[in-house]
Gaussian input, Z-matrix of N, CA and C with variables (Angstrom, degrees):
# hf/3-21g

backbone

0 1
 N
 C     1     B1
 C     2     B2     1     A1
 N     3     B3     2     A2     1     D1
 C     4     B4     3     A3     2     D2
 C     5     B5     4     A4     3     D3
 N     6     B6     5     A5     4     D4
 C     7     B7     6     A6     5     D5
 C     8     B8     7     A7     6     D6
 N     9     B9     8     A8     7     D7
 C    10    B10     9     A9     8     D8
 C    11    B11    10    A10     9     D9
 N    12    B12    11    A11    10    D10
 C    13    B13    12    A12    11    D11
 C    14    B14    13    A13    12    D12
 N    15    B15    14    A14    13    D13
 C    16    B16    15    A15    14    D14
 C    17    B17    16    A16    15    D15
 N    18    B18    17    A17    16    D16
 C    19    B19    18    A18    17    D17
 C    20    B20    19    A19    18    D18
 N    21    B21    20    A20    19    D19
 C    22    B22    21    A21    20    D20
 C    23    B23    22    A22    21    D21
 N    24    B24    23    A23    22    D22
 C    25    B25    24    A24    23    D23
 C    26    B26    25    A25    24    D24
 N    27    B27    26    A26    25    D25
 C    28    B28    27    A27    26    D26
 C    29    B29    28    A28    27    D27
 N    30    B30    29    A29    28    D28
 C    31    B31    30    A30    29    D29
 C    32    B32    31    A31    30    D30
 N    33    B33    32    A32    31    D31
 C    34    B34    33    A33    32    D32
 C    35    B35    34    A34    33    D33
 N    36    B36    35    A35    34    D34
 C    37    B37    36    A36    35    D35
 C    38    B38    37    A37    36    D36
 N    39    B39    38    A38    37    D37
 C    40    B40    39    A39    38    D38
 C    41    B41    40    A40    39    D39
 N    42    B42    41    A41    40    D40
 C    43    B43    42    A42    41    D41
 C    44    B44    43    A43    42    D42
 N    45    B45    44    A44    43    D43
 C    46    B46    45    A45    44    D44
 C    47    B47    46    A46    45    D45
 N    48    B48    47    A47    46    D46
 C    49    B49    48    A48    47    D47
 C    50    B50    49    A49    48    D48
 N    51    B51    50    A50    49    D49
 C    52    B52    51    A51    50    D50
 C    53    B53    52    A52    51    D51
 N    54    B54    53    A53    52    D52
 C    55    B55    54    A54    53    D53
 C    56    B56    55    A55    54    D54
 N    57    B57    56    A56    55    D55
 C    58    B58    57    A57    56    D56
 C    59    B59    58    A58    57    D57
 N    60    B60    59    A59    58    D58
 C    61    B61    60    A60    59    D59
 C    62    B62    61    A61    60    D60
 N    63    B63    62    A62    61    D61
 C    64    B64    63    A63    62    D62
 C    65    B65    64    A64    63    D63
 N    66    B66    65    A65    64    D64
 C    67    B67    66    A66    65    D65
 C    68    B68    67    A67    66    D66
 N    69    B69    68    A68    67    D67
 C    70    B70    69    A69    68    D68
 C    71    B71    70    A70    69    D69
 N    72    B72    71    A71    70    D70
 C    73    B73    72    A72    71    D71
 C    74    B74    73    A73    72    D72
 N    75    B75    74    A74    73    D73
 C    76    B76    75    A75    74    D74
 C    77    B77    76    A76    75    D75
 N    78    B78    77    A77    76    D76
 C    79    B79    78    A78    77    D77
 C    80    B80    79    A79    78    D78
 N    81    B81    80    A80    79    D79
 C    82    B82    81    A81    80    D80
 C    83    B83    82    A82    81    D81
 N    84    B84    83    A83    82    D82
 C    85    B85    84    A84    83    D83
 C    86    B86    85    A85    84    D84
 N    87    B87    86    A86    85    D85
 C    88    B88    87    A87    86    D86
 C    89    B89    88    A88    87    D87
 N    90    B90    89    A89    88    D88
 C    91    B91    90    A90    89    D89
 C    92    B92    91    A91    90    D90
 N    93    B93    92    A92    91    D91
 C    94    B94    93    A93    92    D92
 C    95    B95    94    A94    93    D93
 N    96    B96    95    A95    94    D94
 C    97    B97    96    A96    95    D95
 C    98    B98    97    A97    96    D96
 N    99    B99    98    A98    97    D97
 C   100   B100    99    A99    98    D98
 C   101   B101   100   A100    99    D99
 N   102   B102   101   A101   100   D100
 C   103   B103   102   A102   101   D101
 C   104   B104   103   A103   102   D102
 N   105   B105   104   A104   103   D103
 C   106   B106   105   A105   104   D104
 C   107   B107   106   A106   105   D105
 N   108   B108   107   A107   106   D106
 C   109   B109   108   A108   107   D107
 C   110   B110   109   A109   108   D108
 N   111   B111   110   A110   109   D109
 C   112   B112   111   A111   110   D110
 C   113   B113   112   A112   111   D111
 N   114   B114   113   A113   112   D112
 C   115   B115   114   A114   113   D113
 C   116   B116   115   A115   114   D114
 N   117   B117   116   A116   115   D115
 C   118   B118   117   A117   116   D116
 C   119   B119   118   A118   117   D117
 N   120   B120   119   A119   118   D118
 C   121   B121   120   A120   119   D119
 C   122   B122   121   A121   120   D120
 N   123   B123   122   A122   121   D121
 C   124   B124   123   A123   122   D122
 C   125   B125   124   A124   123   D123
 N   126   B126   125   A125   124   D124
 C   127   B127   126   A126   125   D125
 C   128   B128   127   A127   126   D126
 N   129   B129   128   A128   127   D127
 C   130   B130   129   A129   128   D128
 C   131   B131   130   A130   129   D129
 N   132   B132   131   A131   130   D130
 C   133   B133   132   A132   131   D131
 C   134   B134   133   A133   132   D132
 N   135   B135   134   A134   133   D133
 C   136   B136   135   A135   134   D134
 C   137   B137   136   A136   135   D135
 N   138   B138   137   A137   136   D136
 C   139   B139   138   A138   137   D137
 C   140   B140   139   A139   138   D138
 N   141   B141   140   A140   139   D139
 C   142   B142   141   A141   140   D140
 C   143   B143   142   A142   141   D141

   B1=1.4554
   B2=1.5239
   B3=1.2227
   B4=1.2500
   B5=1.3304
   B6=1.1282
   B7=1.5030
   B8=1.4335
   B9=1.7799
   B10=0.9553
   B11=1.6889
   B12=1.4807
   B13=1.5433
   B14=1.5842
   B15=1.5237
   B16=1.8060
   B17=1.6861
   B18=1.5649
   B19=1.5493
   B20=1.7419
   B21=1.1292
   B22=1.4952
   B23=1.7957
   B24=1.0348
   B25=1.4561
   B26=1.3829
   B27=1.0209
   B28=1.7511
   B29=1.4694
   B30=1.1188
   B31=1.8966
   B32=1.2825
   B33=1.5581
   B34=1.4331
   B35=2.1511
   B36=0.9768
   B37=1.4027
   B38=1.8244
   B39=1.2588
   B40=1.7463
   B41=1.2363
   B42=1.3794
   B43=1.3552
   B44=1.1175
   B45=1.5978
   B46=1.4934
   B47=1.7037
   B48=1.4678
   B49=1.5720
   B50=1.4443
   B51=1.1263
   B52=1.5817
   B53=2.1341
   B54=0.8802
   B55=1.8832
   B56=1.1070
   B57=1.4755
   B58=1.5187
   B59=1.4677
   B60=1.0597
   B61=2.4440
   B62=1.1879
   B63=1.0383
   B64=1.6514
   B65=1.5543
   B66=1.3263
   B67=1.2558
   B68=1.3621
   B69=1.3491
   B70=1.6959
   B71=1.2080
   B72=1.4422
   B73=2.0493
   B74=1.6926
   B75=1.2624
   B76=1.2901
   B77=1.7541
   B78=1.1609
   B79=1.4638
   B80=1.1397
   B81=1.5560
   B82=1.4262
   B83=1.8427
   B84=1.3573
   B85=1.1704
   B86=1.9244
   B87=1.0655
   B88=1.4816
   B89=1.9221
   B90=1.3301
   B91=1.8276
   B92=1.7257
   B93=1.1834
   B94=1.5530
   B95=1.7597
   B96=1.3504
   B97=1.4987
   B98=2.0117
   B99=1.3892
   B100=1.3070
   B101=1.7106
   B102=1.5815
   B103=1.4765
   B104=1.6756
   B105=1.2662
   B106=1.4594
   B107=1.4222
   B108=1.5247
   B109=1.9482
   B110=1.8910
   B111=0.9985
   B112=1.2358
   B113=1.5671
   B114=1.3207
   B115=1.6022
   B116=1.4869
   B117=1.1930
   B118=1.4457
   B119=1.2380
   B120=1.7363
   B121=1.1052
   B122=1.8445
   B123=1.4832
   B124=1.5172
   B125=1.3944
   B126=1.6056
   B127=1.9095
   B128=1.6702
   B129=1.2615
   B130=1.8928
   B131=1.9113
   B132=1.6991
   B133=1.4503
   B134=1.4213
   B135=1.4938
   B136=1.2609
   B137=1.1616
   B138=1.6318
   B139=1.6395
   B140=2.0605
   B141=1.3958
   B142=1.4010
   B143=1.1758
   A1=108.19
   A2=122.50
   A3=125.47
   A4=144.52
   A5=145.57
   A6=138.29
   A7=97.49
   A8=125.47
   A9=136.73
   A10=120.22
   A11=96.69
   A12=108.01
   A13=110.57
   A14=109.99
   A15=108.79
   A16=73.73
   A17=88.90
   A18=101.21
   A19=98.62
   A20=133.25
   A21=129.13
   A22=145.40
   A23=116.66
   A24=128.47
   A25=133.40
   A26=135.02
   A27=164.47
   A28=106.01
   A29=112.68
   A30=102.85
   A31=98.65
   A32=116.23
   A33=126.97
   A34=78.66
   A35=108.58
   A36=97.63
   A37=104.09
   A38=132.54
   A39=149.33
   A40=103.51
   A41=119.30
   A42=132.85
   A43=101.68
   A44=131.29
   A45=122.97
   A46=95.35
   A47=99.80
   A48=103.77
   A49=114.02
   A50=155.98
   A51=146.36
   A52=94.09
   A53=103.05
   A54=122.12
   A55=84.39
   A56=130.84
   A57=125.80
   A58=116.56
   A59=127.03
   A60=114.70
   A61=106.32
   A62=130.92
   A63=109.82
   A64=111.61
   A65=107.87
   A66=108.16
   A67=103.25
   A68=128.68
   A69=123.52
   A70=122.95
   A71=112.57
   A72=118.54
   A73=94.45
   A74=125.79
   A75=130.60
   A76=140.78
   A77=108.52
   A78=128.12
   A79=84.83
   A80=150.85
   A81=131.91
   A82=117.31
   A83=102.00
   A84=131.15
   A85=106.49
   A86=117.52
   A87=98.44
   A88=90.97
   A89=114.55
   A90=107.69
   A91=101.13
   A92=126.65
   A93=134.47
   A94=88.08
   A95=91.64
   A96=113.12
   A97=105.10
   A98=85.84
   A99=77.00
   A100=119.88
   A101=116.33
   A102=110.11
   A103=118.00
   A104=101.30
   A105=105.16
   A106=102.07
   A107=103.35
   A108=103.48
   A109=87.76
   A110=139.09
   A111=103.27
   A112=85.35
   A113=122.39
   A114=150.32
   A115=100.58
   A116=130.44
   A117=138.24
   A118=99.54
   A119=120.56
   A120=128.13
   A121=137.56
   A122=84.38
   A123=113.84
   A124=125.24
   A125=106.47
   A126=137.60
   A127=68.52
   A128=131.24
   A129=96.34
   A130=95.76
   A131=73.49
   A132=101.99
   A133=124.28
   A134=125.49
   A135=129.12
   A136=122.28
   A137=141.51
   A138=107.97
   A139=78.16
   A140=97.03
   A141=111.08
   A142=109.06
   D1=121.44
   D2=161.22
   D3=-70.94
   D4=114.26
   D5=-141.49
   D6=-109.12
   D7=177.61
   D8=175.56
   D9=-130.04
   D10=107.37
   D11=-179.35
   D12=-67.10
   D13=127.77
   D14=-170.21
   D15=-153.95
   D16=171.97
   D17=-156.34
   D18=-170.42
   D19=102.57
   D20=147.30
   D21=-68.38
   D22=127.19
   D23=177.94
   D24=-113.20
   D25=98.61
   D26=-149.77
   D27=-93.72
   D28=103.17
   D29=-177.53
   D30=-112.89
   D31=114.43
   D32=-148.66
   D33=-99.30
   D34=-39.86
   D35=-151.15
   D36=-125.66
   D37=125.91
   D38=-167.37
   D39=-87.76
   D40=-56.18
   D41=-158.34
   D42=-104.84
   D43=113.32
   D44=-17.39
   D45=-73.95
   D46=156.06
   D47=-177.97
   D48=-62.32
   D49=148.21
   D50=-162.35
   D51=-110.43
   D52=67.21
   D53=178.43
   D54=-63.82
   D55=-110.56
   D56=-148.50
   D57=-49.89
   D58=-45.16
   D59=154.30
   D60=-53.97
   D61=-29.27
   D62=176.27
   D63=-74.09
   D64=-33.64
   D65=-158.31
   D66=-96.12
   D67=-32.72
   D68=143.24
   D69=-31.65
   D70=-57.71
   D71=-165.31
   D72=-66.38
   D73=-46.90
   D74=159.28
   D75=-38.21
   D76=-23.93
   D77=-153.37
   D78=-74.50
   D79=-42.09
   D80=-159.29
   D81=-97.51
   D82=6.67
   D83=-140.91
   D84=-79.31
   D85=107.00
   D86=-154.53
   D87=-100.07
   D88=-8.44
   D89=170.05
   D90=-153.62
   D91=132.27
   D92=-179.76
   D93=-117.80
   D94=135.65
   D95=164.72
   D96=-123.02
   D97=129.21
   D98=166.15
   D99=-133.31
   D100=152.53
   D101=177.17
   D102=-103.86
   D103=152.11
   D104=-177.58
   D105=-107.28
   D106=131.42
   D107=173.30
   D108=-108.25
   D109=36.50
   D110=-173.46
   D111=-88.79
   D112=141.46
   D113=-170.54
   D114=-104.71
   D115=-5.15
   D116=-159.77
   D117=-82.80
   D118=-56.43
   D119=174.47
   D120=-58.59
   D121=0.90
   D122=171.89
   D123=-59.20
   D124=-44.29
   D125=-126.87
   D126=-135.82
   D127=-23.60
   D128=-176.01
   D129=-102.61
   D130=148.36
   D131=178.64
   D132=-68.10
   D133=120.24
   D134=174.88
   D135=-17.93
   D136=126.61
   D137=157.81
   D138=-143.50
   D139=-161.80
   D140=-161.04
   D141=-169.05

C-alpha cells in the first residue's frame, strides 16, 4: 500500500518575511498549496 507524504507550515511571523526557511522547508517540494484566511475580502463590496 502506498501512503501519502503531506506536511504543514505555520508562518507565525511577516515582518521580516522568513524567505530563506520557507524556501528551505520547501526545497524538496514537488506541489505547495496554499490557503488564504484573509476575511477582509469577505466585507468588500463587489464591483467589476
Amino acid at each position: 500500500m502506498e501512503g501519502i507524504r503531506d506536511g504543514a507550515v505555520r508562518i507565525r511571523m511577516f515582518r521580516p518575511f522568513p524567505e530563506e526557511a520557507l524556501r528551505a522547508l520547501l526545497a524538496g517540494a514537488r506541489r505547495v498549496g496554499v490557503i488564504d484566511r484573509d476575511l477582509r475580502a469577505l466585507h468588500a463590496p463587489i464591483t467589476r
